[in-house]
C-alpha positions as CSV (number, residue, x, y, z in Angstrom):
1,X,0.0,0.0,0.0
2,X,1.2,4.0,-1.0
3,X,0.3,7.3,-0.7
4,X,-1.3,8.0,-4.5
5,X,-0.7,11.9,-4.7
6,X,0.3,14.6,-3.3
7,X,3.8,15.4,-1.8
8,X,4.3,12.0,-0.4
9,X,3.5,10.3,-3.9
10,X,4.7,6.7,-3.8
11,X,5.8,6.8,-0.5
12,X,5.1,3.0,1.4
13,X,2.5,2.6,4.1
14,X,2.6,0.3,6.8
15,X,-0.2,-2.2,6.9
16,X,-1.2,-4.2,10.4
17,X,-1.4,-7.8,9.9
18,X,-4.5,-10.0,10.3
19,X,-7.9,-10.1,9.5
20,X,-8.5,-7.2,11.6
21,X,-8.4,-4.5,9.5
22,X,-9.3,-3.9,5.4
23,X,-7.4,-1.3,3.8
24,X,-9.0,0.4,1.2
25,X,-6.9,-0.4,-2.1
26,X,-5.7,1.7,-4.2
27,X,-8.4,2.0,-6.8
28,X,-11.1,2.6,-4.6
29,X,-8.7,5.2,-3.0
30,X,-8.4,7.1,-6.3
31,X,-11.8,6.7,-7.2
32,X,-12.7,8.8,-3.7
33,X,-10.2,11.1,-4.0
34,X,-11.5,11.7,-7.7
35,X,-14.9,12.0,-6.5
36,X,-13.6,14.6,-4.0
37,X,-11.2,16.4,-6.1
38,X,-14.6,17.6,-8.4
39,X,-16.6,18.7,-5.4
40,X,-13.9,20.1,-2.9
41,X,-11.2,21.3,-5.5
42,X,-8.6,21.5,-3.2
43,X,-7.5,19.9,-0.2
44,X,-5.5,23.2,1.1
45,X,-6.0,23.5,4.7
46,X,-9.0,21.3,5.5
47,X,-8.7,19.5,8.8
48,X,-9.7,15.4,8.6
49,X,-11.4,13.2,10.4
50,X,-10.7,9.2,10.3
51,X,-12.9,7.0,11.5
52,X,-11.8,3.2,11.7
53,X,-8.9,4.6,10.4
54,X,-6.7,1.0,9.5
55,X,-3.3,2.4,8.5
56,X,-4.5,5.7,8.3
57,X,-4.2,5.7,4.2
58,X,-6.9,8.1,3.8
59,X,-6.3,10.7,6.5
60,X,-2.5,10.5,5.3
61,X,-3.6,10.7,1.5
62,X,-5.8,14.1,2.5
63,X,-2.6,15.3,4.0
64,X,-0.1,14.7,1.4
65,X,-2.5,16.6,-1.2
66,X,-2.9,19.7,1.1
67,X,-4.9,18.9,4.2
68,X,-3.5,20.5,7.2
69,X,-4.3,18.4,10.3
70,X,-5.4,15.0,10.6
71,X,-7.0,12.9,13.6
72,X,-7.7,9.4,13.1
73,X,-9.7,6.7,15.1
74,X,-8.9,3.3,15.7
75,X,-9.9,0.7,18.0
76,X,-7.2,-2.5,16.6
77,X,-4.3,-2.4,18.4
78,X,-2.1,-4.0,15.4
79,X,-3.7,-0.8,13.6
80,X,-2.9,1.9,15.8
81,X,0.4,0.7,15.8
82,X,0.6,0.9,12.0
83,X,-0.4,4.1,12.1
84,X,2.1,5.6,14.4
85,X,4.8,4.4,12.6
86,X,3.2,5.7,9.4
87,X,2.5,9.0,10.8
88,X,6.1,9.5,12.4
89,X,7.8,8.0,8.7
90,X,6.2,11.0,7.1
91,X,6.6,13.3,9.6
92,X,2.3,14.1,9.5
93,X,0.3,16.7,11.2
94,X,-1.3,13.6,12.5
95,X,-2.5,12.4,15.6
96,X,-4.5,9.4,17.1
97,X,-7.2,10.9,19.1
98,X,-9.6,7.4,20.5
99,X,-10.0,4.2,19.8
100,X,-14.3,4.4,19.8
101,X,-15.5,5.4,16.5
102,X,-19.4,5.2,18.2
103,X,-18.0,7.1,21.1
104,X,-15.7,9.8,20.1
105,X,-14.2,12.7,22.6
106,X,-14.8,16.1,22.4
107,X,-13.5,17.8,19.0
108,X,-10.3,19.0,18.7
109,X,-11.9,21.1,15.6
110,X,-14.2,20.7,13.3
111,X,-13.5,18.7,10.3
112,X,-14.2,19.7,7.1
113,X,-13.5,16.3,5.8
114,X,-14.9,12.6,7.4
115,X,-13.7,9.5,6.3
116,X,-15.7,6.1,7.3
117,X,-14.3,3.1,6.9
118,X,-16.3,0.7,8.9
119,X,-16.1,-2.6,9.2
120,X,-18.5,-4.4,6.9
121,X,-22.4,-5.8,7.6
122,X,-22.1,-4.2,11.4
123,X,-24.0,-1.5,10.9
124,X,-21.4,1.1,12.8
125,X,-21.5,3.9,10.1
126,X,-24.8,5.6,12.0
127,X,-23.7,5.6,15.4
128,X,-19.8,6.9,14.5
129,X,-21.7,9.9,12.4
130,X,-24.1,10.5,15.5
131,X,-20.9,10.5,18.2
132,X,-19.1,13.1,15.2
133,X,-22.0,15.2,14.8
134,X,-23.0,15.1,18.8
135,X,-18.8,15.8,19.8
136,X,-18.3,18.5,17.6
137,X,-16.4,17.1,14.8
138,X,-17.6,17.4,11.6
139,X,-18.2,21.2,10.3
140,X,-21.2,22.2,8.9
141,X,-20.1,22.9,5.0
142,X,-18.3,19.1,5.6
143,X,-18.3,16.0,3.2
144,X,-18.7,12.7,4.5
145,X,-17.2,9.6,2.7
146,X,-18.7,6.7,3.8
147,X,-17.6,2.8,2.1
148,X,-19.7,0.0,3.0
149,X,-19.9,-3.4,0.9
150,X,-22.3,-3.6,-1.9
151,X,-25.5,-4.2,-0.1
152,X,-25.6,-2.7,3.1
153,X,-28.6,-0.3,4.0
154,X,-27.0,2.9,5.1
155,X,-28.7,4.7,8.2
156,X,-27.0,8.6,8.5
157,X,-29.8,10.6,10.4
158,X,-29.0,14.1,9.8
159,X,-26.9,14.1,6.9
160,X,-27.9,13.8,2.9
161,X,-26.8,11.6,0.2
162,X,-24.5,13.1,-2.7
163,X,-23.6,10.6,-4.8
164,X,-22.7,6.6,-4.3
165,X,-20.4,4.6,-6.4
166,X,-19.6,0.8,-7.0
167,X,-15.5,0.6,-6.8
168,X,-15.1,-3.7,-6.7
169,X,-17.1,-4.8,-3.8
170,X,-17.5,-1.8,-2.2
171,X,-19.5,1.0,-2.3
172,X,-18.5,4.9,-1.9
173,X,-21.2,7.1,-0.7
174,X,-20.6,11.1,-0.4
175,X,-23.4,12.7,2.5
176,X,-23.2,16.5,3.9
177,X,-24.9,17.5,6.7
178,X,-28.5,18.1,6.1
């Protein structure tokens, strides 16, 4: 797994070993930051937010095109572990900030972007977007990315529906706040 863009291009990511966690590959990760690229522009300056963040590919991504902070979520040990030494290789305005997606602490900021990785068929999307929302995390102009397999129901009170893609089997879902 690499960094796509941006001024880490190419650069290696570390990746925890196990079943635990299911990093998104890298065409589903250039599909997103396609779809993103034609709705934000540019990444200059916007903080992140990454829930069940894996290795931490798509905060980091966000970061080497332009984003300026980063906090990512993860709950694996083997995970948070892999993102530590991926945030300290590139030297990113990253940091680790819980390890409950569904029950997040108070915001650092507000986020203008939220990634959601979930794990598959366990309906955790909802309840992570409810603890964002409720803690102060996600800004109010913010864009959600949400990937869930192909035929999971999606349940995001609050927020609206952009645009959902089929990348392999997975689906990519954009939502603002309503």
């Amino acid at each position: 797994m690499r960094i796509i863009a941006g001024q880490w291009r190419t650069r290696p990511l570390v990746v925890p070993p196990g079943p635990g966690t299911r990093p998104t590959a890298d065409r589903a990760r250039e599909t997103l930051f396609s779809m993103l690229v034609s709705r934000i522009g540019s990444f200059e300056g916007l903080a992140v937010l990454d829930l069940f963040a894996g290795s931490g590919a798509l905060a980091l991504e966000a970061l080497s095109r332009g984003a300026s902070r980063a906090y990512l979520v993860e709950r694996e040990r083997a995970a948070r572990e892999a993102i530590t030494v991926n945030i300290a290789k590139l030297g990113a305005a990253a940091e680790l900030v819980g390890n409950d997606a569904t029950t997040l602490p108070p915001a650092r900021q507000p986020c203008d972007l939220i990634f959601l990785d979930p794990p598959y068929g366990e309906a955790m999307a909802g309840p992570a977007l409810a603890s964002a929302l409720t803690q102060g995390w996600i800004a109010p102009s913010a864009w959600i990315s949400l990937e869930t397999g192909l035929k999971e129901t999606i349940d995001a009170p609050g927020f609206t529906l952009d645009t959902s893609r089929k990348v392999g089997k997975a689906m990519l879902h954009l939502f603002r706040p309503a």
